[in-house]
C-alpha positions as CSV (number, residue, x, y, z in Angstrom):
1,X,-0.7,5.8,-42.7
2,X,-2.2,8.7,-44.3
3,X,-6.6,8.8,-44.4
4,X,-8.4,8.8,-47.7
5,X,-11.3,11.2,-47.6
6,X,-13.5,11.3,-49.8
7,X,-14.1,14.4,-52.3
8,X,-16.7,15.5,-54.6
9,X,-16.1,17.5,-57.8
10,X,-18.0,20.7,-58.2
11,X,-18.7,21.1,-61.5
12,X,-19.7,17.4,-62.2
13,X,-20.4,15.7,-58.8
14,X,-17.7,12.8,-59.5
15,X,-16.2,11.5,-56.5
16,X,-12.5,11.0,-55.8
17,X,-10.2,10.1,-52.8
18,X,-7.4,12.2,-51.5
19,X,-4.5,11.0,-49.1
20,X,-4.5,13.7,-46.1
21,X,-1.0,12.7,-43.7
22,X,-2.2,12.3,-40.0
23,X,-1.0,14.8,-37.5
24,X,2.0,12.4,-36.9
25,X,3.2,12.5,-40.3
26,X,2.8,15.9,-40.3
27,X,5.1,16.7,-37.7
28,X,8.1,13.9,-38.3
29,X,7.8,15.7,-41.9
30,X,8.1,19.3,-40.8
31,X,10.9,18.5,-38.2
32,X,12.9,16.6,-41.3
33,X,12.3,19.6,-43.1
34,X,14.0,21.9,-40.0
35,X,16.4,19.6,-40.1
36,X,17.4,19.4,-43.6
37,X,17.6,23.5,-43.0
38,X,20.2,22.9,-39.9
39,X,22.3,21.1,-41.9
40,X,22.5,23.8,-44.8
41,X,23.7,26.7,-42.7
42,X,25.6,24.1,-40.3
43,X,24.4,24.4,-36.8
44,X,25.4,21.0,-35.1
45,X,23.8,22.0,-31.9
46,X,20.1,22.0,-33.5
47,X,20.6,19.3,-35.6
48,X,21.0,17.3,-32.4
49,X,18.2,18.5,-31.0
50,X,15.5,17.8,-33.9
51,X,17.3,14.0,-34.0
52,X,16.4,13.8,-30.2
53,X,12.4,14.8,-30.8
54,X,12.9,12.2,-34.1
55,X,14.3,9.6,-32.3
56,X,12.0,10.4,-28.9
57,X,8.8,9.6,-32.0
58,X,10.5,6.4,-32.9
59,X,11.8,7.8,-36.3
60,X,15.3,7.5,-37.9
61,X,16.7,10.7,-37.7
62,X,18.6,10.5,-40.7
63,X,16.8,8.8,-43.4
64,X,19.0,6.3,-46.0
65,X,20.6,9.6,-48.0
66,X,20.7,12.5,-45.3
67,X,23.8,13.8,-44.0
68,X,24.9,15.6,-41.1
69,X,27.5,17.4,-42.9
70,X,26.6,20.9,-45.1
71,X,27.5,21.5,-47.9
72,X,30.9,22.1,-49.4
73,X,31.2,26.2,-48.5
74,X,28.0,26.7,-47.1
75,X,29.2,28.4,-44.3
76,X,31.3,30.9,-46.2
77,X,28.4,32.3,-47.8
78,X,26.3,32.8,-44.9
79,X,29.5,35.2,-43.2
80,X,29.6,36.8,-46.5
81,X,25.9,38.0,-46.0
82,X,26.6,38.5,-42.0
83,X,29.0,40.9,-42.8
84,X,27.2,42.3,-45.8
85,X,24.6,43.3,-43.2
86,X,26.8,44.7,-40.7
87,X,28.5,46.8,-43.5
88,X,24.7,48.4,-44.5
89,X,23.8,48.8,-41.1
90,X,26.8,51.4,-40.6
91,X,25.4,55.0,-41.0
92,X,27.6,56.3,-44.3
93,X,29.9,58.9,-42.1
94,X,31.7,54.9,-40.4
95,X,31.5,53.5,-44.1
96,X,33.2,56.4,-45.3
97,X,36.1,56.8,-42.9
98,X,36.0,52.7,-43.0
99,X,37.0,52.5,-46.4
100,X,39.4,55.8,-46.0
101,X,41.1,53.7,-43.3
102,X,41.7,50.6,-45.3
103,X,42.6,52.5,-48.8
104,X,45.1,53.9,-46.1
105,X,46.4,50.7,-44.5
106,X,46.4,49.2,-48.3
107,X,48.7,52.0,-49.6
């Protein structure tokens, strides 16, 4: 249950109440939020382990809603920037004779 504390307006000294989530709620909410990240890119292995530390706090790992499953092509599109990487990473002299060599295999 989250605390009310109590605030007090600057400019005209009226008082309000804020919800602030306890350190518990906190942390169940941050590891639903790695979670929810596992399951975009697809890493199985993680997603096991943040629904052992939910379940070891006495939480449902996978809210009503959630799935374990990414995305239709999620996958694909994190290769597609892997490779993307690897390719800039290449000093120009390997791109060059890269691309030479497939124009060549192509032909």
């Amino acid at each position: 249950m989250p605390e009310r504390i109590e605030v007090r307006a600057v400019r005209n000294g009226g008082v309000d109440h804020i919800e602030v989530p306890t350190a518990e709620e906190a942390h169940i909410a941050a590891l639903r939020r790695e979670r929810a990240g596992y399951v975009q890119r697809n890493l199985p292995d993680r997603i096991a382990a943040v629904d052992a530390e939910l379940s070891r706090l006495g939480v449902d790992p996978a809210p009503a809603g959630a799935t374990t499953q990414p995305e239709e092509g999620a996958g694909d599109a994190r290769e597609e920037r892997t490779g993307a990487r690897r390719a800039a990473r290449q000093p120009a002299g390997r791109r060059a004779a890269a691309e030479r060599q497939r124009v060549a295999e192509a032909g």
